[in-house]
Backbone as CSV, one residue per row, in Angstrom:
resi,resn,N_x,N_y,N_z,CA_x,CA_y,CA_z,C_x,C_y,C_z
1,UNK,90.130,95.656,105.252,89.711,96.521,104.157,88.655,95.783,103.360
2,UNK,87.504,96.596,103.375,86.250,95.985,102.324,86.055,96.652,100.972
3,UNK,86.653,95.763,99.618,86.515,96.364,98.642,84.877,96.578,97.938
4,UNK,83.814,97.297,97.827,82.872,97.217,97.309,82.744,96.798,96.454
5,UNK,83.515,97.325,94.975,83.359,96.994,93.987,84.565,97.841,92.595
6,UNK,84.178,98.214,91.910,84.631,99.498,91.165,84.015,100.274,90.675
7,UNK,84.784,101.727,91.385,84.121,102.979,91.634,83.431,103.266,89.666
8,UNK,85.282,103.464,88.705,85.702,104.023,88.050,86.523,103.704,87.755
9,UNK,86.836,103.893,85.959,87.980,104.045,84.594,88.369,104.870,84.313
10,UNK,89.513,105.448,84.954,90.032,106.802,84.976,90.525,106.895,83.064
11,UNK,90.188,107.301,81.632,90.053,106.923,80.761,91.350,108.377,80.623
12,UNK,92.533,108.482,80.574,92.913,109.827,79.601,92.950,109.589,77.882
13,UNK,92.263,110.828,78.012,91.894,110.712,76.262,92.536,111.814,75.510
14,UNK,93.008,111.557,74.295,93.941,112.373,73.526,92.801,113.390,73.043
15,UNK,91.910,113.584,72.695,90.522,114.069,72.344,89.186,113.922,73.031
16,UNK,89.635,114.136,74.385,88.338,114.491,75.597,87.154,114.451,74.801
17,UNK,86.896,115.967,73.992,85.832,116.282,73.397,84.734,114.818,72.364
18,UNK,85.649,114.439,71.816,85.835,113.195,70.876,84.722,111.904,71.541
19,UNK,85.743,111.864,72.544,85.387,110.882,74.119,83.588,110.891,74.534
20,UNK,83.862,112.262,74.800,82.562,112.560,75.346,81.540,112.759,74.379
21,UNK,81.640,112.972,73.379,80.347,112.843,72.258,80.076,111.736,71.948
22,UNK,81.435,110.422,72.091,81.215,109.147,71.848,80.453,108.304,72.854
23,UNK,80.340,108.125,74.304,79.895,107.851,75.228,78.682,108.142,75.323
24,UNK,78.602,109.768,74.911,77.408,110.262,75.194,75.984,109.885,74.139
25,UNK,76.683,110.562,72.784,75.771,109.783,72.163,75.948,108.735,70.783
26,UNK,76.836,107.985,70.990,77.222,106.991,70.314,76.688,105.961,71.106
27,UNK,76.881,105.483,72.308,76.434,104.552,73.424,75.685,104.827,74.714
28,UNK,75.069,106.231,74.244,74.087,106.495,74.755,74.324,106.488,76.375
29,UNK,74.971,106.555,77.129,75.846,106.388,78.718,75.085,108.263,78.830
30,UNK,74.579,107.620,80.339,73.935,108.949,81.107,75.542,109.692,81.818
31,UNK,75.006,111.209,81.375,75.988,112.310,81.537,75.729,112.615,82.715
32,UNK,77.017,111.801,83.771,77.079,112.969,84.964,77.397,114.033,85.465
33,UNK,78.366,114.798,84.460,78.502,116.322,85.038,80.600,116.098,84.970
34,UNK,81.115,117.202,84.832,82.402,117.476,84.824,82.355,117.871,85.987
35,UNK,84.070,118.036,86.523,84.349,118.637,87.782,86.200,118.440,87.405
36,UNK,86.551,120.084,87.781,87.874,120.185,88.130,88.417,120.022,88.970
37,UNK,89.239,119.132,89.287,90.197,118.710,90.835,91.654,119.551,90.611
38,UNK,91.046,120.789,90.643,92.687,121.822,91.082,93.812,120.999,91.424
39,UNK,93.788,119.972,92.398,94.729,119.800,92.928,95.682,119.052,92.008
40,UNK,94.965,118.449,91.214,95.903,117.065,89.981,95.716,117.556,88.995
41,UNK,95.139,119.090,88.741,95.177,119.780,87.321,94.164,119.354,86.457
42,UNK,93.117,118.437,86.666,92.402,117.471,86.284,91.243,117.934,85.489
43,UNK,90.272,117.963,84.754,89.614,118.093,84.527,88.359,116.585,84.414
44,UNK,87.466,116.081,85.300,87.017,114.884,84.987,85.710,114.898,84.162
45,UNK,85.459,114.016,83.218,83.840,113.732,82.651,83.852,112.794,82.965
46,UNK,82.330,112.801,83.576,81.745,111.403,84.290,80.633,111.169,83.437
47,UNK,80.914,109.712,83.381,79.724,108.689,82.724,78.699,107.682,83.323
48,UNK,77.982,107.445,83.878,77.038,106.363,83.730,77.624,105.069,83.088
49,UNK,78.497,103.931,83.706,79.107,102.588,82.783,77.766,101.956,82.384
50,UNK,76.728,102.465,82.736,75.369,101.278,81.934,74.004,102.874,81.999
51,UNK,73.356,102.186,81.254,72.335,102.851,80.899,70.918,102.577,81.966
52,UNK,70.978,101.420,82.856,70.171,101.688,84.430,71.128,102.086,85.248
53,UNK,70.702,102.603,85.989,71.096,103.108,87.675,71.093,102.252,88.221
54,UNK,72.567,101.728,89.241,72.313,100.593,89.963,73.239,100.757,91.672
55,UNK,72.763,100.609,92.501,73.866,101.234,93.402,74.918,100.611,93.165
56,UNK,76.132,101.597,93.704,77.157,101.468,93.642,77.887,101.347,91.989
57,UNK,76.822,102.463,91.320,76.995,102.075,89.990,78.639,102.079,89.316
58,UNK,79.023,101.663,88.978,80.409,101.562,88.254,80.491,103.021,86.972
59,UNK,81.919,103.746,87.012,81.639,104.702,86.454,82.912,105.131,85.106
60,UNK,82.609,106.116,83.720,83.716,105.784,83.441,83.889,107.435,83.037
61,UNK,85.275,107.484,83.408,86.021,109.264,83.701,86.770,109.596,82.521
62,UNK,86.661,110.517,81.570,87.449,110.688,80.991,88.068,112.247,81.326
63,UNK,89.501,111.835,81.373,90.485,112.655,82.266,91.091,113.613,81.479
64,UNK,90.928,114.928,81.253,92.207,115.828,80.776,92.458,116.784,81.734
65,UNK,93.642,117.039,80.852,94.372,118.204,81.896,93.727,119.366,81.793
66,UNK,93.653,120.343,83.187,93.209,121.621,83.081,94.216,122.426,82.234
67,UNK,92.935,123.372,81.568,93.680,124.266,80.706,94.778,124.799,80.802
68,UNK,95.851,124.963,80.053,97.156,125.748,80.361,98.047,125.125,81.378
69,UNK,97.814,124.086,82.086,98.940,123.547,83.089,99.381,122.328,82.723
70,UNK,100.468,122.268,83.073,101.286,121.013,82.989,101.141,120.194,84.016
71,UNK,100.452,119.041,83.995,99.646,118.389,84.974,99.887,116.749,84.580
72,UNK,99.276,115.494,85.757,99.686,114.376,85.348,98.925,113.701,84.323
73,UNK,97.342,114.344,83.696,97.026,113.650,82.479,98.399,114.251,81.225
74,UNK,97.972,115.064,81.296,99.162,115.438,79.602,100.223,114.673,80.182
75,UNK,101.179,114.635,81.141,102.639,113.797,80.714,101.662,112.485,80.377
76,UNK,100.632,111.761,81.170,100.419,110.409,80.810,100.004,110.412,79.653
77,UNK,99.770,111.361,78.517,99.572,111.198,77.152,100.575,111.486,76.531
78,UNK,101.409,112.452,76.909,102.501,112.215,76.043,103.522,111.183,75.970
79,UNK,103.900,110.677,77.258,104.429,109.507,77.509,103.520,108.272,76.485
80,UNK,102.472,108.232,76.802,101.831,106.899,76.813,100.326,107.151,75.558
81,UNK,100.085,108.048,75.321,99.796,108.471,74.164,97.597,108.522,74.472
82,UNK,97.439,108.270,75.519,96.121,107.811,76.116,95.693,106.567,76.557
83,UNK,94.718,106.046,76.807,94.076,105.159,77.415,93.939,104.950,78.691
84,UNK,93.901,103.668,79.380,93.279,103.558,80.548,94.877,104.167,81.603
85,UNK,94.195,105.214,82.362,94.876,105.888,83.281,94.779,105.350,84.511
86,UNK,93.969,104.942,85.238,94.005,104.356,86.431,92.356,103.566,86.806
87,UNK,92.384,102.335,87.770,90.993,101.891,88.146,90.966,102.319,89.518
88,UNK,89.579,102.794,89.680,89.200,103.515,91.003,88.058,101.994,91.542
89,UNK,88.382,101.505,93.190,88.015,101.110,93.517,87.308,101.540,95.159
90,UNK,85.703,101.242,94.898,84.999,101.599,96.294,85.835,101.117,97.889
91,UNK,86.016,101.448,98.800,86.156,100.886,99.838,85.215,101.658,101.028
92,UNK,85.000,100.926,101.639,83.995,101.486,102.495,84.744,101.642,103.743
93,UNK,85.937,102.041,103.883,86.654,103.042,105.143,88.119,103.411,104.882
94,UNK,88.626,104.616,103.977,89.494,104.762,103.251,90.949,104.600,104.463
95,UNK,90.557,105.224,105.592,91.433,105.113,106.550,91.779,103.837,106.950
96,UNK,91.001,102.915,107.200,91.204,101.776,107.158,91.989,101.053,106.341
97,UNK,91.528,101.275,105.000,92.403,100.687,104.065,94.032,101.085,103.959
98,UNK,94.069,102.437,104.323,95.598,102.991,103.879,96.112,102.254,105.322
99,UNK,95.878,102.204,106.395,96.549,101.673,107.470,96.804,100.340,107.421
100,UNK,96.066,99.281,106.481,96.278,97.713,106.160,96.998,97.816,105.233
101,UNK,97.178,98.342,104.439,98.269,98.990,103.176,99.436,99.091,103.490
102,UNK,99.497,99.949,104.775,100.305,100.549,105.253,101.333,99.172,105.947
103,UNK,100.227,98.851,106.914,101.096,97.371,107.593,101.797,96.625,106.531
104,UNK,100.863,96.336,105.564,101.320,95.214,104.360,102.921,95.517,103.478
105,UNK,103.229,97.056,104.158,104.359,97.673,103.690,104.214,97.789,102.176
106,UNK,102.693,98.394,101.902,102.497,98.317,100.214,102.478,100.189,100.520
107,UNK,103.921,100.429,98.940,103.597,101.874,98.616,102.690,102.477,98.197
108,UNK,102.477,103.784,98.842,101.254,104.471,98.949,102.002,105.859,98.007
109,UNK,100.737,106.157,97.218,100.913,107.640,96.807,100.896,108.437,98.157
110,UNK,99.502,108.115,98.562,99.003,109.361,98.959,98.417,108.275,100.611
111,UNK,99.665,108.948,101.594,98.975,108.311,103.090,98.205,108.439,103.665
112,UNK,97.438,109.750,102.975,96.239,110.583,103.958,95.216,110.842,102.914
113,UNK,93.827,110.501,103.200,92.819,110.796,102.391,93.364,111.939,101.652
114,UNK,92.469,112.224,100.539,92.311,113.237,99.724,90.797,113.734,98.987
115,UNK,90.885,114.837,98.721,89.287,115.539,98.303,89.691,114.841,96.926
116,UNK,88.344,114.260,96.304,88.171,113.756,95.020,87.642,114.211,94.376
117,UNK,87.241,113.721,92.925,85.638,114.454,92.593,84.743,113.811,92.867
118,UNK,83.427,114.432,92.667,82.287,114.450,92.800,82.222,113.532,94.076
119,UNK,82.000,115.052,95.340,82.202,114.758,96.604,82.731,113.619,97.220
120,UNK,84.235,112.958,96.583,84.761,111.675,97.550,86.051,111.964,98.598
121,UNK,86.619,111.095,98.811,87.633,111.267,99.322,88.465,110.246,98.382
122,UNK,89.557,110.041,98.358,90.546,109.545,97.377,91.964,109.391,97.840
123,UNK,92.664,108.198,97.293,93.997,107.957,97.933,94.309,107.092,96.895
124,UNK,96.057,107.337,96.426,96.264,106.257,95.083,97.299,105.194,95.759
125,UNK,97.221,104.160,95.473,98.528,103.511,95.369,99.427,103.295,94.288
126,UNK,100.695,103.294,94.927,102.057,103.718,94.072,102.073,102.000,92.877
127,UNK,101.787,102.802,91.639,101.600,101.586,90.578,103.520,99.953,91.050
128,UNK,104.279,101.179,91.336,105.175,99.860,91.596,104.865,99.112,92.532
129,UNK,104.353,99.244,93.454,103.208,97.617,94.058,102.476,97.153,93.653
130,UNK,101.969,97.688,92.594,100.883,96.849,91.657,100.877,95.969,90.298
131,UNK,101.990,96.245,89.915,102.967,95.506,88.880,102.764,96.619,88.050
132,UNK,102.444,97.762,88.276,102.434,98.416,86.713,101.102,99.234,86.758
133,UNK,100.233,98.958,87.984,98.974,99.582,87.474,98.438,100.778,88.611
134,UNK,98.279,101.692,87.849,97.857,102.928,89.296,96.626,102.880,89.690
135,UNK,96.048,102.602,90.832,95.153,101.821,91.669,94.467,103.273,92.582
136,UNK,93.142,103.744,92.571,92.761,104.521,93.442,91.689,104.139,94.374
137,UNK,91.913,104.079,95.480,90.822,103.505,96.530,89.877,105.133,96.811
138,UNK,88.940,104.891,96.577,87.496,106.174,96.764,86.381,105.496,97.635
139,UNK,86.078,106.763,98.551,85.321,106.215,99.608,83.939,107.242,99.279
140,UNK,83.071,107.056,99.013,81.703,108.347,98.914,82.340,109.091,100.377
């Protein structure tokens, strides 16, 4: 498994709106565009982590729940009240990785790719192998 780098700061924020005016123009971070992931109820805003473009640029998400559903950002705010929700890390062959994962007998959310946003594929690992931290491997 080849880690690139990091994708993304999965950020849940008690005040999305808040979030995104702050990023945007408090620190001036280029606006990449929202996108709903039906599947995790999700609603994502994507940021620009620096103000050049750099490949493999590093990115930061601020996460709420889609409207009206009970989904895993709101419990992670009500539980935990906001902040950093999960780090998304590049790998450059997601299948690959879940099958060395897999050998290593490290728990997996999710054994089989998954549609992400902004066109990836996506797979989490289960935070109790990580001491505590929910870990998403994203492949472009």
């Amino acid at each position: 498994m080849k880690i690139l780098g990091i994708n993304h700061i999965g950020i849940a924020a008690k005040d999305p709106i808040k979030a995104q005016q702050f990023f945007k123009d408090v620190l001036g971070l280029p606006f990449l565009g929202t996108e709903l992931v039906l599947e995790q109820k999700t609603n994502t805003i994507m940021f620009q982590a620096s103000v050049e473009s750099k490949p493999l640029e590093s990115r930061l998400e601020i996460l709420q729940n889609q409207d009206g559903e009970e989904g895993p950002i709101k419990k992670f705010i009500d539980t935990k009240g906001g902040g950093i929700h999960h780090i998304a890390l590049h790998v450059d062959n997601l299948e690959e990785a879940l099958r060395e994962l897999t050998a290593k007998q490290v728990e997996l959310i999710d054994k089989v790719p998954r549609k992400g946003a902004h066109h990836t594929r996506i797979a989490f690992i289960h935070p109790r192998a990580t001491g505590g931290i929910l870990v998403e491997l994203v492949q472009a």
